[in-house]
NUGUGU-659605 format. One record per atom (N, C-alpha, C): residue in three letters; x, y, z. Coordinates in steps of 0.05 Angstrom, whole numbers, plus 5000, padded with zeros to 4 digits. Example, Ala and Ser with C-alpha at 12.3 -4.5 7.8 and 13.67 -1.06 7.14 Angstrom:
Ala526448865156/Ala524649105156/Ala526449345156/Ser525749555142/Ser527349795143/Ser525850015157/
END
This chain:
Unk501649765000/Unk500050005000/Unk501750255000/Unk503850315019/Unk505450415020/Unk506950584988/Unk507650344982/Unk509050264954/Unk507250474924/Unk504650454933/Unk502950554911/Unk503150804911/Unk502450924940/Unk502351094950/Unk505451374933/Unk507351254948/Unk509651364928/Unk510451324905/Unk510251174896/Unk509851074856/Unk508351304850/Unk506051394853/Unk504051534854/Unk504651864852/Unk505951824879/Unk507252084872/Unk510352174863/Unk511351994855/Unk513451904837/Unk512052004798/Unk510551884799/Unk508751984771/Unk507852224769/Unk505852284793/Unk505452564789/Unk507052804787/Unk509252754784/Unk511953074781/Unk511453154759/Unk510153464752/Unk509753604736/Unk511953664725/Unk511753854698/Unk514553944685/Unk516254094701/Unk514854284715/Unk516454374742/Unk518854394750/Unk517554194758/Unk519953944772/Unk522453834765/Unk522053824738/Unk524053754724/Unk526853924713/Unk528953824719/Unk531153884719/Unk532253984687/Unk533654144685/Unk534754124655/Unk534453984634/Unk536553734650/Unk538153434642/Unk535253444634/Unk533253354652/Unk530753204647/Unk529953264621/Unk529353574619/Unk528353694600/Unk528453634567/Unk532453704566/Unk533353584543/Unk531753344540/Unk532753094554/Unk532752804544/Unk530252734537/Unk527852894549/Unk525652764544/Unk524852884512/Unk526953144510/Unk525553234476/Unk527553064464/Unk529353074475/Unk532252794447/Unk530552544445/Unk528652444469/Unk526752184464/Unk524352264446/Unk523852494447/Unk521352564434/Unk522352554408/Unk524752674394/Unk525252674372/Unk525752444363/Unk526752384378/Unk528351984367/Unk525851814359/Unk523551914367/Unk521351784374/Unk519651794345/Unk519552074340/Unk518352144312/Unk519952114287/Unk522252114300/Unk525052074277/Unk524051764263/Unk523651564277/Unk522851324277/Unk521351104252/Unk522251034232/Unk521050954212/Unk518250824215/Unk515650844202/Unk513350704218/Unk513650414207/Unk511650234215/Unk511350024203/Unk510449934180/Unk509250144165/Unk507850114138/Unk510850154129/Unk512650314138/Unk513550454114/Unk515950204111/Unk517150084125/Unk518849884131/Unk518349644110/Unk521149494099/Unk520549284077/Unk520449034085/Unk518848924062/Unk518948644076/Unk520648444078/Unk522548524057/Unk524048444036/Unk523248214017/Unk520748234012/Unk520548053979/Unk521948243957/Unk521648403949/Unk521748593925/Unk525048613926/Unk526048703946/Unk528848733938/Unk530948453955/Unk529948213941/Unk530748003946/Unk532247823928/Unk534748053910/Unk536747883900/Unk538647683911/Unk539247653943/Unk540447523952/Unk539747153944/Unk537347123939/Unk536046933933/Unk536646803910/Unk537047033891/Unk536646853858/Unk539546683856/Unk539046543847/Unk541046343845/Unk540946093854/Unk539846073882/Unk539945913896/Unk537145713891/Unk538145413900/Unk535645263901/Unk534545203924/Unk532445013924/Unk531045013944/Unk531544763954/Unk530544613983/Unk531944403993/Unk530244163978/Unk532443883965/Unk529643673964/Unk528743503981/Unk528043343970/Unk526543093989/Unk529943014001/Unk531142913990/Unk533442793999/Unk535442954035/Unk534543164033/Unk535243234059/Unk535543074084/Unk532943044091/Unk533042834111/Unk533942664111/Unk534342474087/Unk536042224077/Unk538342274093/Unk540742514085/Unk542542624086/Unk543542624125/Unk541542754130/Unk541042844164/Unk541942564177/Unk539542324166/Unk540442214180/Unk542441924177/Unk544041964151/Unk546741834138/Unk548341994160/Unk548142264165/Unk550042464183/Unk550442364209/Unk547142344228/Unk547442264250/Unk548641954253/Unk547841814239/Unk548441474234/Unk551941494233/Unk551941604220/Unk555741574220/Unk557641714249/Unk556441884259/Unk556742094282/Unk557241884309/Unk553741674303/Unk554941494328/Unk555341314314/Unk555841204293/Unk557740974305/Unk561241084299/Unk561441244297/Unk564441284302/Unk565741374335/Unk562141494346/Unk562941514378/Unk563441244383/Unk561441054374/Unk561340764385/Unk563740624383/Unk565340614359/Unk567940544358/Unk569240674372/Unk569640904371/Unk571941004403/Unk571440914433/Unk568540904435/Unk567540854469/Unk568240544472/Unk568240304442/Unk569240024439/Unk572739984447/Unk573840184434/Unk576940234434/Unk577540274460/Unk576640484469/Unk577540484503/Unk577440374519/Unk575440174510/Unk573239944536/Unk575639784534/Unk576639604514/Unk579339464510/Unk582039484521/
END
């Protein structure tokens, strides 16, 4: 209760109140603020998406791949953890 009480009046400090420093930073935030590109205006990047051309797309065989990858991964742990047991 306490707590609200000063929060409360922690919030309510008019311009007044406020110090120089204060003064500036809240217009450098105000400006930064409007400075701010909106969200319409922002790309999506479909349209300027040359990074793309060239390249293909993944096939079916991927997963094949993944798991030839994992399959060989352990059993070459398996042969070392065999080697040391010896």
């Amino acid at each position: 209760m306490v707590y609200t009480v000063y929060m409360g009046l922690f919030i309510k400090q008019d311009f007044e109140g406020r110090t120089e420093l204060q003064n500036r930073l809240a217009a450098e935030l105000q400006e930064r603020a409007k400075s701010k590109p909106k969200p319409e205006d922002l790309h999506d990047g479909v349209e300027d998406s040359q990074y793309i051309k060239g390249t293909k797309t993944t096939t079916s065989l991927a997963l094949a791949w993944i798991i030839i990858l994992f399959l060989s991964i352990s059993i070459a742990i398996w042969l070392i953890i065999i080697s040391m047991a010896r």
